[in-house]
C-alpha positions in Angstrom: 0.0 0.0 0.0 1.4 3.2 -1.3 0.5 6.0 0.4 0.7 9.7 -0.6 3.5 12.1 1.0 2.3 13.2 4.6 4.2 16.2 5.4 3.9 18.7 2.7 5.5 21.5 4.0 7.9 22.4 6.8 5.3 24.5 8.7 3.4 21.6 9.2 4.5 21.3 12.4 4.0 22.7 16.2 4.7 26.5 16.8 6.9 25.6 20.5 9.7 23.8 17.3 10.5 27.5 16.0 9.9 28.8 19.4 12.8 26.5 20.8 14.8 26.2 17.8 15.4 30.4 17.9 16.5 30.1 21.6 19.0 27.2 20.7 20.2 29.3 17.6 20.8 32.4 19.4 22.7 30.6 22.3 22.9 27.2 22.1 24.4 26.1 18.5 27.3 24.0 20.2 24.7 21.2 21.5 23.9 18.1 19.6 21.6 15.9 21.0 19.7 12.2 20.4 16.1 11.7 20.4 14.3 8.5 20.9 11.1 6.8 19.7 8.6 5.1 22.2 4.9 3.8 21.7 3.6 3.3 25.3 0.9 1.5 24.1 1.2 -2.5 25.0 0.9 -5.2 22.1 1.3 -2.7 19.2 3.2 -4.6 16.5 4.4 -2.7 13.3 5.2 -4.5 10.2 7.8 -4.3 7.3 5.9 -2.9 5.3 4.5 -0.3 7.4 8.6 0.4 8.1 9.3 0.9 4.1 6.5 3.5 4.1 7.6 5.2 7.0 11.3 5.4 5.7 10.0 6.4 2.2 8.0 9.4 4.3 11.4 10.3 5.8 13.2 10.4 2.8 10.3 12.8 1.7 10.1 15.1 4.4 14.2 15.8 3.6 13.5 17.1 0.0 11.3 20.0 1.7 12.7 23.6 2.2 10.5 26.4 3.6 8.8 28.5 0.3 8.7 32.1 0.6 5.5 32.6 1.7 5.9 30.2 4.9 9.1 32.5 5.6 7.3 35.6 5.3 4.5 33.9 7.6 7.1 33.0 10.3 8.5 36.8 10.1 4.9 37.8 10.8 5.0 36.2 14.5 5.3 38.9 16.5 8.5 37.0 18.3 10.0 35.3 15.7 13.0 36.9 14.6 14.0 37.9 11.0 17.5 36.3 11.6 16.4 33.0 12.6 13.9 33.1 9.9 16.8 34.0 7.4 18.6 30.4 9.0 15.1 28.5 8.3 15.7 29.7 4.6 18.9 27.7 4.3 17.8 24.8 7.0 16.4 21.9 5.4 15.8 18.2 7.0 18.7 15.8 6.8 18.2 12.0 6.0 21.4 10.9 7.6 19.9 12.0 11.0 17.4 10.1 11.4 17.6 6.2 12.0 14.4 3.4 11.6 14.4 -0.1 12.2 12.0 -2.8 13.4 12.8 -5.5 15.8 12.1 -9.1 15.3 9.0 -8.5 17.4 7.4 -5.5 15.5 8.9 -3.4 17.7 10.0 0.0 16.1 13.2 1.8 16.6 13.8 5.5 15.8 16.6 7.6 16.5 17.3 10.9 15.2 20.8 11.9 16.2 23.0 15.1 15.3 22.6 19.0 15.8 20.4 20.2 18.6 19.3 22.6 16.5 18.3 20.4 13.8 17.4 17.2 15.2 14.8 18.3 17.6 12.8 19.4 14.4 12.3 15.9 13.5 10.1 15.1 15.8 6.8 16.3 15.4 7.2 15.3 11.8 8.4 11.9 12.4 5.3 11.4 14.9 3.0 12.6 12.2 4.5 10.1 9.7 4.3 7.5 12.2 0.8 7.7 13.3 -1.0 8.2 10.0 1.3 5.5 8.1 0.1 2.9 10.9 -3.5 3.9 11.0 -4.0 3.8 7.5 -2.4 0.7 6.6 -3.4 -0.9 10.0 -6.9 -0.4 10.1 -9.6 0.1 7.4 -9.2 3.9 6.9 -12.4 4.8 5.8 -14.3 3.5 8.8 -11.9 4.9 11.0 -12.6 8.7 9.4 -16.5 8.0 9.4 -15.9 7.3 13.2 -14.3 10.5 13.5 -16.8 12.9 11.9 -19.2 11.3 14.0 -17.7 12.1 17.0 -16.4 15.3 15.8 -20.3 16.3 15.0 -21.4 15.4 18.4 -18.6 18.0 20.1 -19.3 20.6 17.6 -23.0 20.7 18.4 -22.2 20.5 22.7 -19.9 23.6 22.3 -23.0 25.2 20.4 -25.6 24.5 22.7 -24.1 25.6 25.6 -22.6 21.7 27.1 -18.9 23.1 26.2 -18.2 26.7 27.5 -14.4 26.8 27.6 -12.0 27.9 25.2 -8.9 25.7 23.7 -6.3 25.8 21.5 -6.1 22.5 18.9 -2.7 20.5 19.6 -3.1 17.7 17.6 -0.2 17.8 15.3 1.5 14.6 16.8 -0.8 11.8 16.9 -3.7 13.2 14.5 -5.3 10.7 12.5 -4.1 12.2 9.1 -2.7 15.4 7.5 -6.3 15.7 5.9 -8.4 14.9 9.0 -6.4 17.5 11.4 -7.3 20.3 8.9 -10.5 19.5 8.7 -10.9 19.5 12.4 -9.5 23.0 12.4 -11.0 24.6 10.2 -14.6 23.4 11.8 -13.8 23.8 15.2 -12.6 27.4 14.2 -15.3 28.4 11.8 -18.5 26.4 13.5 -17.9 27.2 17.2 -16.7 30.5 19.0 -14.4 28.4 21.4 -11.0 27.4 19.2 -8.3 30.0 19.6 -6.0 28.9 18.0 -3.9 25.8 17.1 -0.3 24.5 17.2 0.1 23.7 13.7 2.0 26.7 12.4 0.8 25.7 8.5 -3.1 25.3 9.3 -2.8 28.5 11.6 -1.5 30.4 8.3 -4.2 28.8 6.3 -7.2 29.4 8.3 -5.7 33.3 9.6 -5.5 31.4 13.1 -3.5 32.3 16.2 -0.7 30.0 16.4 -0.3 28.7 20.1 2.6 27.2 22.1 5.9 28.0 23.9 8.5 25.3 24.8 8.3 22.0 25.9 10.0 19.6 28.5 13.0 19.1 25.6 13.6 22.2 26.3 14.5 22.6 30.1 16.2 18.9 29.3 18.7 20.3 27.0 20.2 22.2 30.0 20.8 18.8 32.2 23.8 18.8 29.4 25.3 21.6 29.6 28.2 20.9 32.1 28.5 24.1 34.1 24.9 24.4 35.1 24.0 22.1 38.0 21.4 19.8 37.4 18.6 21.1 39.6 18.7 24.5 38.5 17.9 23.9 35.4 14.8 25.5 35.4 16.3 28.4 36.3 18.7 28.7 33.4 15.8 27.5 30.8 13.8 30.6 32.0 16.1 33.3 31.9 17.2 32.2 28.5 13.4 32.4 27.2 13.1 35.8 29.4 16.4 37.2 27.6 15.1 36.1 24.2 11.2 36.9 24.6 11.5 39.5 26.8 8.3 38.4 28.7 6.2 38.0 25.6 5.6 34.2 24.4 5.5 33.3 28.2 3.8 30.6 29.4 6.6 28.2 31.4 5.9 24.4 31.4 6.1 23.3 35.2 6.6 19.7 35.5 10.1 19.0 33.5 11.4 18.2 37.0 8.4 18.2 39.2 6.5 21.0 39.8 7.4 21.6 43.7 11.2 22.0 42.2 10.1 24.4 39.5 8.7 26.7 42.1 12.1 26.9 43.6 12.8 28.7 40.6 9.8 30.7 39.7 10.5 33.8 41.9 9.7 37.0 41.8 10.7 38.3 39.0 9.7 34.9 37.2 5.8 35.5 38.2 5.9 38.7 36.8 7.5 37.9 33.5 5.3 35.2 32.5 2.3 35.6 31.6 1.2 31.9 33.0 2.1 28.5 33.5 1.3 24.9 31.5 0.2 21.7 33.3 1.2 18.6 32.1 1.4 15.7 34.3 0.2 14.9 38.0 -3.4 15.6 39.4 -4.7 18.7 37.8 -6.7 20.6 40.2 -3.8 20.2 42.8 -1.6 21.4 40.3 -3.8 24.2 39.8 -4.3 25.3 43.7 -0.4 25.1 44.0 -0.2 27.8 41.0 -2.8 30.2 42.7 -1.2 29.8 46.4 2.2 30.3 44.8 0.9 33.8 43.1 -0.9 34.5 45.9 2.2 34.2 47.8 4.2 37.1 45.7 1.0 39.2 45.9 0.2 38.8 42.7 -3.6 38.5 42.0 -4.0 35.0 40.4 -6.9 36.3 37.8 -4.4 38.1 36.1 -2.5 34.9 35.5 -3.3 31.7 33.1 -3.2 28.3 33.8 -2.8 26.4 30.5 -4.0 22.8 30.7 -2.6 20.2 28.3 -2.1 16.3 29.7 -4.5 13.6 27.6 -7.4 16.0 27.9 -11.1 15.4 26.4 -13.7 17.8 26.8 -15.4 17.0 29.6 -12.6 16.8 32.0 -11.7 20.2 30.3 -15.2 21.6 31.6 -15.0 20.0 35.0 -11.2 21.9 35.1 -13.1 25.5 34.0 -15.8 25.3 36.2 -13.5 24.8 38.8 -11.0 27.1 38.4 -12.9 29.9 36.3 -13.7 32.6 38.8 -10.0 31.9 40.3 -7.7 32.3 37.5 -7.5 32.4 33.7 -8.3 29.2 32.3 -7.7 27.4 28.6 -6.9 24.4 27.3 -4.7 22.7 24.8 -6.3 19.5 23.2 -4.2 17.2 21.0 -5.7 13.6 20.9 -9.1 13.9 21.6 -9.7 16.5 19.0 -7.5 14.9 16.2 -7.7 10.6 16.6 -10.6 10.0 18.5 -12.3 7.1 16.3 -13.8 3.7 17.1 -10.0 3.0 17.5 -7.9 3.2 20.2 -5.4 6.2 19.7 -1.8 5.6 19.9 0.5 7.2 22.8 3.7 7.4 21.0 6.5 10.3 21.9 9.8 10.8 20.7 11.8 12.0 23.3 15.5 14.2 23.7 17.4 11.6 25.6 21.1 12.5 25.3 22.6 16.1 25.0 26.4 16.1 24.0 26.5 12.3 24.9 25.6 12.8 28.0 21.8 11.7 29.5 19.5 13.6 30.1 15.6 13.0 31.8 12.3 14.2 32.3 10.7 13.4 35.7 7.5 15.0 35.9 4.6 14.6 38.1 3.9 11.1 37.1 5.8 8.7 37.4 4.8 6.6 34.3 6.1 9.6 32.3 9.4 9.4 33.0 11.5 8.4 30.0 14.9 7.8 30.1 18.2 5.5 28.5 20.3 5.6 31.2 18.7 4.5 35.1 21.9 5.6 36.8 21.4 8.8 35.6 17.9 8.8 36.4 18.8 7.7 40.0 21.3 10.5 40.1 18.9 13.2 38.5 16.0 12.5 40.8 18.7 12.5 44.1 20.1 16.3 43.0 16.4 17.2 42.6 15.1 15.4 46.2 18.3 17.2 48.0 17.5 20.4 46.9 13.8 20.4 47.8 15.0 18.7 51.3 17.6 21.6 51.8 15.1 24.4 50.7 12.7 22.8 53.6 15.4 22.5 56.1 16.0 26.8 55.4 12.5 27.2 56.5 12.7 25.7 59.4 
């Protein structure tokens, strides 16, 4: 089964990639890192074939450059800068980065390895490539996209009578359906409801005339756990002044849980609170999450409704509306909704990440605030990581005292 090319175009892809990729350009161009594929998904078998198509995509997605227009839409982001855009005209994918194999068991293997500045675009493509090749040759497409505008009709019609009253950004890019289905779940949810404020796909936000949504993610604050001179627990610190430096406050919404969310706190002082506009929640129990943001404002006398709290872990819609009711009159409230609005069929959706795992050969981690979400290569390190980050929260309760 032959499938047509998925990626099209190099803006097909989450806004936080530019976001991140202008930070590492302007400061960071030394780092190389390696990023690794996982489906967390049990009993999911890929075949062969399904790994010739996926290769085939890859070798695809590396003939793409950015087009004019694209540029001139990247130069039109308030933040982006017309330097970095200048680098995007000359940047292009390369093949040799990027690794796939299958195991004897169906298991697949993906590695992208080189650049930190180059390699961490890969994944968002590679995860679209990934997902649509093995739902369409998997699964009888067809049913699985009647399923979809089903559902999609049904969500549609709750936000217009009144069952949905929240607002959300779509961030579906990384395990939509297909390249077709994901626009067409934009462009409804933009154009049939008042609720959709955006989306994360830069080239359907350019399309439509969206708002393009996102700031970093936990790849990000990782890449610092390689650079030798900052110490391992601080690197939250370190990740924030750099996005200060460079955004100057705007584009500021600082993801939490890269390293749990009581360490981050250590780091989002004063000056912190005020320069971002808000915080993203990830992992861990939501509404506790949530009352920990507000008492930590409230704490630097900062009035909390003046502050978002963006939510974004394996959200549908009505745990989004159980999380606004809650926390509307307290705070600012949206949402950022990948799966649910992009693969939800008759099928079940798959959970597969790529994830930066090394930085200048050495490891690097995410904890979070769940423990099933930790991913990394090396355990020692892991051990070691989560140590540096227990003794600093230990020592910061000990000053208290």
């Amino acid at each position: 089964m032959k499938l047509e090319p998925i990626v099209v175009s190099l803006l097909d892809t989450d806004l936080y990639k530019f976001n991140m990729d202008q930070v590492i350009f302007h400061k960071h161009t030394d780092l190389c890192g390696q990023y690794y594929f996982k489906c967390r998904n049990e009993g999911v078998v890929f075949t062969p074939e399904m790994v010739n198509e996926i290769r085939e995509q890859v070798d695809h997605l590396c003939t793409l450059s950015f087009k004019k227009e694209e540029l001139d839409y990247l130069r039109s982001i308030r933040f982006i800068k017309n330097d970095y855009v200048e680098f995007l005209r000359l940047w292009h994918p390369i093949r040799d980065y990027v690794k796939v194999e299958l195991s004897d068991e169906g298991g697949l293997s993906v590695v992208v390895d080189g650049p930190l500045f180059s390699a961490m675009q890969f994944e968002i493509y590679l995860l679209e490539i990934i997902n649509e090749v093995y739902f369409r040759m998997n699964y009888d497409y067809g049913e699985l996209l009647a399923s979809a505008k089903e559902r999609l009709d049904k969500k549609i019609e709750a936000f217009n009578n009144g069952t949905y009253t929240f607002s959300f950004a779509e961030f579906g890019c990384r395990r939509r359906l297909s390249r077709e289905w994901q626009d067409e779940v934009v462009r409804r949810f933009a154009f049939e409801t008042k609720n959709c404020v955006g989306t994360s796909n830069v080239y359907l936000a350019m399309k439509y005339g969206l708002t393009p949504i996102g700031t970093y993610a936990h790849e990000y604050v990782q890449m610092y756990q390689g650079i030798d001179e900052i110490p391992l627990s601080y690197t939250n610190h370190y990740a924030m002044e750099d996005w200060y430096n460079e955004y100057k406050g705007d584009n500021g919404t600082a993801l939490t849980d890269t390293l749990t969310t009581d360490l981050f706190l250590l780091d989002f002082d004063r000056s912190m609170v005020n320069n971002y506009t808000g915080v993203r929640h990830d992992s861990g129990d939501p509404y506790e999450w949530g009352e920990k943001m507000i008492a930590h404002y409230k704490s630097y006398g900062v009035d909390p409704k003046t502050k978002l709290l963006l939510f974004s872990d394996s959200l549908n819609f009505d745990k989004a509306q159980a999380l606004y009711d809650y926390f509307k009159n307290k705070t600012k409230v949206s949402f950022g909704i990948g799966t649910f609005c992009t693969n939800d069929t008759k099928e079940t959706a798959l959970n597969i990440v790529i994830k930066l795992q090394y930085v200048n050969g050495a490891p690097v981690a995410k904890i979070s605030d769940a423990e099933g979400k930790a991913m990394c290569q090396d355990d020692e390190y892991l051990h070691y990581l989560k140590n540096s980050v227990a003794f600093r929260l230990e020592r910061q309760k000990g000053m208290k005292r």
